[in-house]
C-alpha positions as CSV (number, residue, x, y, z in Angstrom):
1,X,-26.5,98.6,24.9
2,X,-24.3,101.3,27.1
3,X,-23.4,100.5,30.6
4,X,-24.6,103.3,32.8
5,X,-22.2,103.8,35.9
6,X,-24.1,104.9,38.9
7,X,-23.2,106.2,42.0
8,X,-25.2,106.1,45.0
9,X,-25.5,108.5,48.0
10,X,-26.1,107.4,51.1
11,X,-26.2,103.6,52.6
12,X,-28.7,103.1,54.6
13,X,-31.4,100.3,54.4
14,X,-32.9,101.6,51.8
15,X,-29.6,102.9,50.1
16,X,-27.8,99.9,50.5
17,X,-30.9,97.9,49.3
18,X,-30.4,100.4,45.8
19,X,-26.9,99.8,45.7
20,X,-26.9,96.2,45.5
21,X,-30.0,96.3,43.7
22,X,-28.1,98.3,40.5
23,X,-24.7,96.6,41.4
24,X,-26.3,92.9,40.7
25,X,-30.1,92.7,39.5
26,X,-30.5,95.7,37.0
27,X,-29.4,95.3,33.6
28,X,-27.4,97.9,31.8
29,X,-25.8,99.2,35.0
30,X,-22.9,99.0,36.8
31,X,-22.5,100.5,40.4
32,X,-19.7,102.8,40.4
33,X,-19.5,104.6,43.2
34,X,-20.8,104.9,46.6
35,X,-20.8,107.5,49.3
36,X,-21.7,107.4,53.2
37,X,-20.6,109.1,56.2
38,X,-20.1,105.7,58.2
39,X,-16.7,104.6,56.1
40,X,-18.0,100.5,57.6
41,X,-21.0,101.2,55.2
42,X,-19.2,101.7,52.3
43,X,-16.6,98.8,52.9
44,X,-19.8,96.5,53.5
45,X,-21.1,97.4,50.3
46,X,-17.9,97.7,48.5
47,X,-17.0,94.0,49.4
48,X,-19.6,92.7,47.7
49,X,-19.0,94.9,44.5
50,X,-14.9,96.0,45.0
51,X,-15.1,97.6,41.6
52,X,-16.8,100.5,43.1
53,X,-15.2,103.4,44.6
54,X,-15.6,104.7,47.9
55,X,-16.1,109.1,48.0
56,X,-15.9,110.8,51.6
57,X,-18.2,113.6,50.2
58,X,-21.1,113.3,47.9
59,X,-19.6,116.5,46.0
60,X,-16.6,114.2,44.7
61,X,-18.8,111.4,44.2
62,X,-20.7,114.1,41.6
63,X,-18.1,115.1,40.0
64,X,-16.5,112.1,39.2
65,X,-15.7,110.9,35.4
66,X,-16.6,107.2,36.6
67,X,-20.3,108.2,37.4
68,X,-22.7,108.5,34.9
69,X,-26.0,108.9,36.9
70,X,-26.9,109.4,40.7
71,X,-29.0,107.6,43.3
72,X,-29.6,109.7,46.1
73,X,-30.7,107.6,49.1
74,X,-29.5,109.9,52.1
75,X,-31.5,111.8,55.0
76,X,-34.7,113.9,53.7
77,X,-33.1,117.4,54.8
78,X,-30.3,116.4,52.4
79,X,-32.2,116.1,48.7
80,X,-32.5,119.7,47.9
81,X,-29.2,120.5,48.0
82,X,-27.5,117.3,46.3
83,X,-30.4,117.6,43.8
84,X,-29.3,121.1,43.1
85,X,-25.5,119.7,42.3
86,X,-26.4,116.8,40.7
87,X,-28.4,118.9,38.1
88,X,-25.8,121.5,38.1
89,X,-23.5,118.9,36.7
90,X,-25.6,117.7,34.0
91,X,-26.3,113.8,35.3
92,X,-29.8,111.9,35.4
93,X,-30.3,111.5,38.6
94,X,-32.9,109.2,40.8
95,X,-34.1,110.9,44.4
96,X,-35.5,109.2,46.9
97,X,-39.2,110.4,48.2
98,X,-39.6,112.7,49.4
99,X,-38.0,115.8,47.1
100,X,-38.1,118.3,50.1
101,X,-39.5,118.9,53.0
102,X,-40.1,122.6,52.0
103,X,-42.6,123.6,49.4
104,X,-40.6,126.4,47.8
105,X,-37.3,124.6,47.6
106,X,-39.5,121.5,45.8
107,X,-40.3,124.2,43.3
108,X,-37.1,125.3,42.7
109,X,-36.0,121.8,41.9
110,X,-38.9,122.0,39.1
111,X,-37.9,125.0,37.7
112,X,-34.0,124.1,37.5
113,X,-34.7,120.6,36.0
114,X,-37.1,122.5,33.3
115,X,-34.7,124.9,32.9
116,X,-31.9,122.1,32.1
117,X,-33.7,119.4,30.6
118,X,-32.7,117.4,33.3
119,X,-34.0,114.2,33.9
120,X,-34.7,113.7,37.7
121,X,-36.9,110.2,39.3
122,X,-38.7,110.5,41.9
123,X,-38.7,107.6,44.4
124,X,-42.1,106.4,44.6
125,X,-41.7,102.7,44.2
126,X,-45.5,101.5,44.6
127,X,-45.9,102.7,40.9
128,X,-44.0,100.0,40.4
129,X,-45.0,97.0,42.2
130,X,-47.1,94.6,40.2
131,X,-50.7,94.7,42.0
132,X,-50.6,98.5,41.9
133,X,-49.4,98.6,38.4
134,X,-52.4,96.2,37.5
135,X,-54.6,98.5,39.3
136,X,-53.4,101.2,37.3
137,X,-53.9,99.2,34.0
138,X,-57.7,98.6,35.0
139,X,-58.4,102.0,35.5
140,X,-57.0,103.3,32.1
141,X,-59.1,101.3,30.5
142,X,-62.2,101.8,31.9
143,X,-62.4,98.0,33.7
144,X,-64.3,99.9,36.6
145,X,-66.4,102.7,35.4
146,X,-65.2,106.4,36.5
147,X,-63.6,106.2,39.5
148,X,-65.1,107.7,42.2
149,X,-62.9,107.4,45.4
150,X,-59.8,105.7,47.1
151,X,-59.2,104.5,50.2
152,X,-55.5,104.1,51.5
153,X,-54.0,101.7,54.2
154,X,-50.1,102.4,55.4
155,X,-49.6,100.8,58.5
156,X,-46.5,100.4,60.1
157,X,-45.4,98.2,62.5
158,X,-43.8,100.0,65.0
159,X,-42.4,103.8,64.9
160,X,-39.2,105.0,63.4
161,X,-35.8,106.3,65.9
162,X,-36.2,109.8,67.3
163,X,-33.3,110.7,65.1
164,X,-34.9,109.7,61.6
165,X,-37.8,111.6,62.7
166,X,-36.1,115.1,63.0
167,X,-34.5,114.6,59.7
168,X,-37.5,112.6,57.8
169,X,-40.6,115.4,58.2
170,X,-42.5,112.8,60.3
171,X,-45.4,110.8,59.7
172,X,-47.4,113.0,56.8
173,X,-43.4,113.6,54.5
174,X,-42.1,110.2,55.7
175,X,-45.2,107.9,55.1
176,X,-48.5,109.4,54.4
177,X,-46.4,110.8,51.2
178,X,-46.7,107.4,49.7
179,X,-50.5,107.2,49.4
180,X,-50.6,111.0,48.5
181,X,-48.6,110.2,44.9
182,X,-51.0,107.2,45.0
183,X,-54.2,109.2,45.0
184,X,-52.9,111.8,42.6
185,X,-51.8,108.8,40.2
186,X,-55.4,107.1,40.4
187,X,-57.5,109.7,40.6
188,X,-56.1,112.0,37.7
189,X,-57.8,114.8,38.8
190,X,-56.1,118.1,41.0
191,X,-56.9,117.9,44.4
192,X,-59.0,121.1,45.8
193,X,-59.2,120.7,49.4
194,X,-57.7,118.6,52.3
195,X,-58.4,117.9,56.1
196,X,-56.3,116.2,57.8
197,X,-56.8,115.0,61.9
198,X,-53.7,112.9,63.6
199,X,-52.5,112.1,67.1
200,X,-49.8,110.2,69.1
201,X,-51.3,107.2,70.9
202,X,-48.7,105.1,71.3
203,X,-45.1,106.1,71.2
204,X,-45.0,109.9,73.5
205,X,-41.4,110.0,71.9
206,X,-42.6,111.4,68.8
207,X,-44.5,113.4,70.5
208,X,-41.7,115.3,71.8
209,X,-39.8,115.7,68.5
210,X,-42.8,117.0,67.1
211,X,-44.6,114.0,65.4
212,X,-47.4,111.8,65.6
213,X,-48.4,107.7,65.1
214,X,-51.5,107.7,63.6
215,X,-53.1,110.1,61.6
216,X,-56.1,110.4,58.7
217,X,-56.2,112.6,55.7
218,X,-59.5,112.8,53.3
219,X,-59.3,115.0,50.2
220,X,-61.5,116.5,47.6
221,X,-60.2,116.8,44.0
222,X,-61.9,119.5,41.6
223,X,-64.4,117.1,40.4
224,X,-65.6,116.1,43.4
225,X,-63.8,112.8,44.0
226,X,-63.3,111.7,47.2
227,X,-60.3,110.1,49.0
228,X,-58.7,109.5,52.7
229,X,-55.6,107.7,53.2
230,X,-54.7,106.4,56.9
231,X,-51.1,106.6,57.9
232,X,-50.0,104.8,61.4
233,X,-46.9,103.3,63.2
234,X,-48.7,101.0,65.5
235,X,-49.2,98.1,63.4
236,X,-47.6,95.8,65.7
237,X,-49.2,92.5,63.4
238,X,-46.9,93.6,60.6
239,X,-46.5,95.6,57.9
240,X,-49.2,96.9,56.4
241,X,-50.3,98.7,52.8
242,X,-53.5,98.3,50.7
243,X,-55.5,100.7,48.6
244,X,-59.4,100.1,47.2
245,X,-60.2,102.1,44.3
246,X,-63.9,102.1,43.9
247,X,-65.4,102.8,39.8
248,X,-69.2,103.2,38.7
249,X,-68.6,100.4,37.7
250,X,-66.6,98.0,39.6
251,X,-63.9,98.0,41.8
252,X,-59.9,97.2,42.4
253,X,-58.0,96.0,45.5
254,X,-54.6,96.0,46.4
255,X,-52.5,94.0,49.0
256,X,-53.1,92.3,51.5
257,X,-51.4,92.2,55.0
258,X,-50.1,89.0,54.2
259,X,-46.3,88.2,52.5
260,X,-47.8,84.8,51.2
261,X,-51.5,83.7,49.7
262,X,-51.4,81.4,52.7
263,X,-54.2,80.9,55.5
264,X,-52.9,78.6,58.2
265,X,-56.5,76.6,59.8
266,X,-56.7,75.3,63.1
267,X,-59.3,74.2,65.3
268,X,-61.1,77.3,66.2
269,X,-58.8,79.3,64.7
270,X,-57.5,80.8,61.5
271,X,-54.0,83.4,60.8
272,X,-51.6,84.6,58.3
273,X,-47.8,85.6,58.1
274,X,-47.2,88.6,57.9
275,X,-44.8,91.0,56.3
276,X,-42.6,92.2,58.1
277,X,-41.8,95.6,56.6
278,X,-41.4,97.6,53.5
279,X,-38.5,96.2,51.9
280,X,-39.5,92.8,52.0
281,X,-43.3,93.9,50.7
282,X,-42.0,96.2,47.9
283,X,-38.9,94.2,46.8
284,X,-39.9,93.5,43.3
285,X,-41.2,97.9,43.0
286,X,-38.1,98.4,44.4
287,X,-36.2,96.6,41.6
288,X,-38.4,97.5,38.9
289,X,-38.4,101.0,39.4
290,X,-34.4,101.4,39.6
291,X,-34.5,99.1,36.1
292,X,-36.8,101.6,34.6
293,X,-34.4,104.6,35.8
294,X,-31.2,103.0,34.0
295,X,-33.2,101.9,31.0
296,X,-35.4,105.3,30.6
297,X,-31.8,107.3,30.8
298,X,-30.0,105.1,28.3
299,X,-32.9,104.9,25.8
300,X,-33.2,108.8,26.1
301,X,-36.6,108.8,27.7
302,X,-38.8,111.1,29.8
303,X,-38.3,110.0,33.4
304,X,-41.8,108.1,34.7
305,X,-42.5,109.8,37.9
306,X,-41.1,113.4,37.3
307,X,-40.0,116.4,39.7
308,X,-43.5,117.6,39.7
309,X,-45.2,114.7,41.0
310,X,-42.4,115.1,43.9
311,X,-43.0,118.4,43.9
312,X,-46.9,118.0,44.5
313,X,-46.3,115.2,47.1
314,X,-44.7,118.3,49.1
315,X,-47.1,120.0,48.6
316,X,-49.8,118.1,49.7
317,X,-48.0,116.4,52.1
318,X,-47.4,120.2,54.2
319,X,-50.7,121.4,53.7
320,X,-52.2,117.7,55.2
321,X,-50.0,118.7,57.9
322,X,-50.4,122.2,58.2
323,X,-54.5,121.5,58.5
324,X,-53.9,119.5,61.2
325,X,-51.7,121.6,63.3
326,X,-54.3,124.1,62.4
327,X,-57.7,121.9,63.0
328,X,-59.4,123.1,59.5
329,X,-59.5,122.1,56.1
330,X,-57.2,123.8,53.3
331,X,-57.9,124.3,50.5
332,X,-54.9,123.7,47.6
333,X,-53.5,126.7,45.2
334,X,-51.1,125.4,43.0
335,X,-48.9,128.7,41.2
């Protein structure tokens, strides 16, 4: 099979995570190129993987002959526009979540990558990990009944830099946007109305740049269904993700807030370890989801989580916000 050449944009944790992921675990790829402002990023990368070149500007990374596809792993205010050039020159590309921070620009994306045929992947990696794809499994074929509601965990264990925060859209873009493609993705059916209530308990910081630690979101689809998904940073015991999806019939549960099916007993007393953030819980989604990418682009497929789902992430993401900033349920119109 074709070797597809990727570049990727931006190194941060999770960027470097995707750059050595494609430079040594997925098949049918090679990493090509990468592209960071901090030049010590790139040389820490490139050292393990000296075949690929380093670009000052993501433009140049784009528009090189060496690069066949794009990862884009840099800040959130950043995706629009390098989505907009990566399209523009005619490559697959795979975003990181979330597509926007702004509703109208996520449409735009939609329209230009119908408008090209352009294959674009969204980031949302817990489509991939193995529980949630079980869970998934179940559903479709009817293991539980009709399902009726979801319940989402995402706890953090402590709260992100000030800086991230002004860039990332906060708690409801940054995290609570994971369990929002969750619900869509379970539930199948469009969500009607949201209500969303959030505060900052713990760290005042994010406070002052406009954020909050902990917040709750409950939605209503069309149908009826019901769902809430809890978002916090004050997990201090660990990191923290599990979803309940409960059927006429029957129910599924995912996750655990442990990294190991382990319980440590002692005389009075009974604990577990736990994980201690998102890379090390979603390691093997991570992975999975970047193999799917190279392999859906080579085998000329239809990308498995698509500019729309992105695009209605936004969308519910703002309007979770927007309900609480404004104290009152919203109700969703989708043009």
């Amino acid at each position: 099979m074709k070797i597809l050449n990727v570049g990727v944009i931006g190194l941060g944790r999770l960027g470097k995570k995707h750059a050595l992921t494609i430079g040594g675990s997925v098949a049918n790829a090679r990493l090509a190129a990468v592209c960071d402002p901090v030049a010590s990023l790139m040389d820490d990368v490139r050292g393990q993987f000296p075949g690929a070149s380093a670009f000052k500007s993501p433009q140049e990374l784009i528009d090189s002959s060496d690069v066949d596809a794009v990862v884009i792993a840099s800040a959130t205010n950043t995706h629009t526009e390098l989505l907009r050039e990566v399209i523009a020159a005619g490559k697959p590309v795979f975003c990181e979540k979330p597509l926007s921070l702004d509703i109208s620009e996520a449409k735009e994306i939609c329209r230009l990558t119908e408008e090209r045929n352009s294959f674009v992947q969204i980031g949302f990696m817990r489509r991939f990990d193995n529980g949630y794809a079980k869970a998934k499994q179940a559903v479709e074929n009817g293991e539980i009944g009709d399902v009726i509601s979801i319940h989402c965990i995402s706890r953090d264990p402590g709260a992100p830099p000030v800086e991230f925060v002004k860039t990332s859209g906060g708690l409801f873009f940054d995290l609570a946007v994971h369990d929002i493609d969750l619900i869509r993705w379970f539930l199948d059916d469009p969500v009607k109305t949201v209500r969303a209530s959030a505060a900052c308990l713990k760290y005042t910081e994010l406070a002052e740049a406009g954020d909050v630690d902990h917040g709750n979101i409950h939605f209503t689809t069309r149908k009826g269904l019901q769902a809430d998904a809890e978002a916090s940073r004050n997990a201090e015991y660990g990191y923290d993700v599990r979803t309940e999806i409960i059927g006429t019939r029957g129910a599924v549960f995912v996750g655990n807030n442990s990294c190991m099916n382990v319980s440590f007993m002692t005389k009075g007393k009974a604990s577990v370890q736990t994980v201690p953030g998102f890379l090390e819980r979603f390691e093997q989604a991570y992975e999975t989801e970047l193999g799917v990418f190279v392999n859906d682009v080579l085998k000329g497929k239809k990308p498995s989580v698509t500019a729309y789902d992105g695009m209605m992430a936004v969308l519910l993401a703002g309007e979770a916000k927007r309900s609480f900033y404004d104290k009152k349920e919203v109700e969703i119109k989708e043009d």
